[in-house]
C-alpha positions in Angstrom: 99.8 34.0 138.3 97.9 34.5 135.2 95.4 31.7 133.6 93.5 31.4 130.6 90.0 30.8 131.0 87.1 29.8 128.6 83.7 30.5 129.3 81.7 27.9 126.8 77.6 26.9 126.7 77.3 23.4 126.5 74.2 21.3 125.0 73.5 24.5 122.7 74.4 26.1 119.5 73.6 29.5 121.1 75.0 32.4 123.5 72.8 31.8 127.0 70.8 28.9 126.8 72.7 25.4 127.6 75.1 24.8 130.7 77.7 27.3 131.0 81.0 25.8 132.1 84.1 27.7 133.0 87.3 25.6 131.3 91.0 26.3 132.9 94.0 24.9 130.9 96.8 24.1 133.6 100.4 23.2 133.3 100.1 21.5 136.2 97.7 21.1 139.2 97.3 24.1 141.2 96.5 23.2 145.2 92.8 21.6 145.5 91.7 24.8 148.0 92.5 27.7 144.8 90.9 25.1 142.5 87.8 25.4 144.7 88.1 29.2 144.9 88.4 29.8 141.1 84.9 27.7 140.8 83.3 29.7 143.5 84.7 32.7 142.3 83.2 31.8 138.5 80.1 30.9 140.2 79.1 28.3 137.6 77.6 24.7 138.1 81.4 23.6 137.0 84.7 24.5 136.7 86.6 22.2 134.6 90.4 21.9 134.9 92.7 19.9 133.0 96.3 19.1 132.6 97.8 17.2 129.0 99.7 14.1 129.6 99.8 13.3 125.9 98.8 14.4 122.2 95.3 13.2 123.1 95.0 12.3 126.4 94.9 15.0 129.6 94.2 14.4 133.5 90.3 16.2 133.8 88.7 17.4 137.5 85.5 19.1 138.4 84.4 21.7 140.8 81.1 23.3 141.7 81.3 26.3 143.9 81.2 24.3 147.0 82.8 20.9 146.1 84.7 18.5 143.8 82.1 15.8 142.1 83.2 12.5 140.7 81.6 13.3 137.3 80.3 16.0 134.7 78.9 15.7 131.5 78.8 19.4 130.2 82.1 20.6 131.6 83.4 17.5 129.6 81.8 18.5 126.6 83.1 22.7 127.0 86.9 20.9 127.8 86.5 19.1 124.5 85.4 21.9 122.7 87.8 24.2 123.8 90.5 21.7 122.7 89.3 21.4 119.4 88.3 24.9 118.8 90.7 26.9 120.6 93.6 25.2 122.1 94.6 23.3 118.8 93.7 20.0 119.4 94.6 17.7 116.6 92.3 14.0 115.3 88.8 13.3 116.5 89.5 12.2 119.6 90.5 12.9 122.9 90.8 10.7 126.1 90.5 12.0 129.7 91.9 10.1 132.7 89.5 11.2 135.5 88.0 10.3 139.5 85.4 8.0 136.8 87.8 6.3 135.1 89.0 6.9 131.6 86.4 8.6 129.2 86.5 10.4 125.9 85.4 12.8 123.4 84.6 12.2 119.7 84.3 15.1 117.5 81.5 13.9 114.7 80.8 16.8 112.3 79.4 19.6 114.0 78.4 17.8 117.7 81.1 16.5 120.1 79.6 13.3 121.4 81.0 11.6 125.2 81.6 8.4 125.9 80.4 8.1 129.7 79.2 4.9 131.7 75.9 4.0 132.0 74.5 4.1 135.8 71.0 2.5 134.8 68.4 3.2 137.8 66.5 0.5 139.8 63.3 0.4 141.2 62.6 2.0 144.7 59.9 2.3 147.0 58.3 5.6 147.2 59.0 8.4 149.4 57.3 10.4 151.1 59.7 13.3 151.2 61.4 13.2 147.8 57.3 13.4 146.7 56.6 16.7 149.5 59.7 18.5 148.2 58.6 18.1 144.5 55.2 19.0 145.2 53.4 16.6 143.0 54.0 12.8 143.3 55.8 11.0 140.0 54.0 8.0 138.4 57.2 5.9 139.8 60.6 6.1 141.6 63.8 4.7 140.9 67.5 5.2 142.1 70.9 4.8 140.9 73.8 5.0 143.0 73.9 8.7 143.2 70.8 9.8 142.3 66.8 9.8 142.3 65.3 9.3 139.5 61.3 10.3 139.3 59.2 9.4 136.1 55.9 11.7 135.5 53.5 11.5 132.8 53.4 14.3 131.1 56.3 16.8 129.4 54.4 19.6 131.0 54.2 17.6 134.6 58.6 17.9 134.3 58.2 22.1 133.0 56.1 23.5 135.4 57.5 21.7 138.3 57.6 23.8 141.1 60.0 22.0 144.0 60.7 23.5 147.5 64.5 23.6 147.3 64.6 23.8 151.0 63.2 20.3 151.4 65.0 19.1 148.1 68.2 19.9 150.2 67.3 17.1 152.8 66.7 14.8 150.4 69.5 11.7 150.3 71.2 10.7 148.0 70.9 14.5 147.0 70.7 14.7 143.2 67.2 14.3 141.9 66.0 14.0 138.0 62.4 13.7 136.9 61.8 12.7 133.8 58.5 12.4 130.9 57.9 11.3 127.8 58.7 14.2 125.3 56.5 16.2 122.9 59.0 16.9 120.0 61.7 14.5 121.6 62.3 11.5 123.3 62.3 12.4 126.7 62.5 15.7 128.3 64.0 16.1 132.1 65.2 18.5 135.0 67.9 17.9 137.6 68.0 19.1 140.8 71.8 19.0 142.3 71.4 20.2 146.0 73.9 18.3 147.3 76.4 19.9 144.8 75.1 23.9 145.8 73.4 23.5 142.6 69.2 24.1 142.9 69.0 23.4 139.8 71.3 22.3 136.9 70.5 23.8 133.2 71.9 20.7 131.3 73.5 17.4 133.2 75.2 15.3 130.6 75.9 12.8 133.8 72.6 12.6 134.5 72.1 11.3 131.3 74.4 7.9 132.2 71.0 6.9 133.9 68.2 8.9 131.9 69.3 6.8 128.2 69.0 2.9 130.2 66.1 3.8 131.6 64.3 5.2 128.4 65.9 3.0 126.0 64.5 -0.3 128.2 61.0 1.4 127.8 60.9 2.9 124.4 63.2 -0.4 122.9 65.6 1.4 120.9 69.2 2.3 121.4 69.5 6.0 120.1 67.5 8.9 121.8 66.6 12.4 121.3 66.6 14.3 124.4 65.8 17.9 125.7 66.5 19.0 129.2 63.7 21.4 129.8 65.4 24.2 132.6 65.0 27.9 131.8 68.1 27.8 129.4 67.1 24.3 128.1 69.4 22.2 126.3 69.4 19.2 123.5 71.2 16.1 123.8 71.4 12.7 121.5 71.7 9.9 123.0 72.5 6.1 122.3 73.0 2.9 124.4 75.7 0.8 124.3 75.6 -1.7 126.7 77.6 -0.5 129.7 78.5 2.8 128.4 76.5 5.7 126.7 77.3 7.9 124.1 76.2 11.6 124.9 76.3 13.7 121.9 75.4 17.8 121.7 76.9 21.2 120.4 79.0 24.1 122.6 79.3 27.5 121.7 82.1 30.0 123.4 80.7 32.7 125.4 84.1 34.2 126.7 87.8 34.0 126.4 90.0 35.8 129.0 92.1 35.1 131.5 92.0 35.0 135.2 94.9 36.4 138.4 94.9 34.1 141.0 
C-alpha cells in the first residue's frame, strides 16, 4: 500500500529550523500498531494522520515514535498547511475533530494561526528533582495538568540550559517547559518531552496552551510574541482568549513523497 507523505517545518519560514512534522493523508484509518510504526519509522517528534469527514472538517491523531499523545501544536499547524498548500483545501478555515476535542485552523495572510485550549499553570511547591535534573533551580514552579512549568530570570538562563535527560526521564508528570522573559520577544522557552521519547522538542505549539496564560497574567496583555529557543528555534504569536488561545506561525515544506507500508 502506497501513501503520500509530507515532510513540513512548522513555526519557521525556512528549510531546517522549526519542528519538522511528518503529515499522512488517509482514506481511512489504518490499524493503530502501523500508525505507530510509520512514526517510528519517520523518526520525528510527530506523525500527523488525518482522515476528511467533510469540505472543512477531518478526524486528526498524533504519534511520536513511541506513543499516541492527546495533543500537538506543530503537527496541527504542518496538517493545515498541507491542506491549504498542497492537498487543495478550499476557504480559510478548517476544523479538526480530535482526542482534545474540536480545534481549528485559520489561514490569516501568510501565518496559519490554531485555535487550541488554554491549560493555564498553577502554582506548585518546588522540587527537588525537577531542580537536580535541570541543573540550576528556576525562580518559581508551576504545573498544569500535564506538564511542569519552570520560570527563570533570564533568556540566557532558558538557552544555555544544560539538563540531565536521564534524570528529566523520572521526572512526573513528564513534560517539562522553562520559560524567561525575552530579549527581542516576549518570552522565550524550551520543552523537554521525555515521557513522549522526545529529549527535547524544537517547537511545542501545545506547550503554548499553558506558556500565553501564564505570560499574559504577568505581562497584562492578551497578544504575545514568542520564540522557542532549541537548536532549530522557532517563532510563535500568540493571544489570549479566555479559555482558548490562538497560536499563530508559518510552515515551510521540506519533502513530498510517498511511503510503502
Amino acid at each position: 500500500m502506497k501513501l503520500p507523505l509530507y515532510w513540513i517545518d512548522a513555526f519557521t519560514d525556512k528549510v531546517f529550523h522549526g519542528n519538522p512534522a511528518a503529515v499522512v493523508p488517509l482514506e481511512k484509518w489504518l490499524p493503530d500498531e502501523v500508525m505507530r510504526r510509520i512514526a517510528f519509522e519517520n523518526g520525528l517528534s510527530e506523525t500527523a494522520f488525518f482522515v476528511r469527514t467533510g469540505e472543512s472538517r477531518a478526524q486528526l491523531r498524533w504519534f511520536t515514535p513511541t506513543v499516541e499523545i492527546d495533543l500537538c501544536g506543530h503537527a496541527t499547524l504542518a496538517t493545515a498547511f498541507a491542506l491549504f498548500h498542497h492537498l487543495g483545501q478550499t476557504g480559510d478555515r478548517i476544523g479538526f475533530s480530535t482526542r482534545s476535542g474540536d480545534l481549528s485552523v485559520t489561514r490569516r495572510d501568510d501565518m496559519l494561526e490554531l485555535d487550541f485550549p488554554a491549560q493555564p499553570p498553577e502554582a506548585a511547591a518546588p522540587s527537588i528533582e525537577l531542580t537536580r535534573a535541570l541543573g540550576r533551580a528556576p525562580e518559581s514552579f508551576l504545573r498544569a495538568k500535564t506538564r511542569w512549568l519552570c520560570v527563570y530570570a533570564r533568556a540566557t538562563d532558558v538557552v544555555t540550559l544544560q539538563p540531565d535527560h536521564a534524570l528529566l526521564a523520572q521526572i512526573v508528570p513528564g513534560r517539562i517547559t522553562i520559560t524567561a522573559p525575552g530579549d527581542d520577544c516576549d518570552f522565550v522557552s524550551r520543552t523537554f518531552v521525555p515521557d513522549a521519547g522526545i529529549p527535547e522538542d524544537p517547537v511545542t505549539g501545545s506547550a503554548h496552551c499553558t506558556l500565553t496564560p501564564y505570560w499574559a497574567g504577568r505581562l497584562g496583555k492578551a497578544k504575545l510574541h514568542a520564540r522557542q529557543v532549541s537548536a532549530r528555534g522557532g517563532e510563535l504569536f500568540c493571544e489570549q482568549r479566555g479559555d482558548r488561545v490562538g497560536i499563530a506561525g508559518r510552515a515551510v515544506l521540506y519533502l513530498r513523497g510517498e511511503i510503502e507500508v
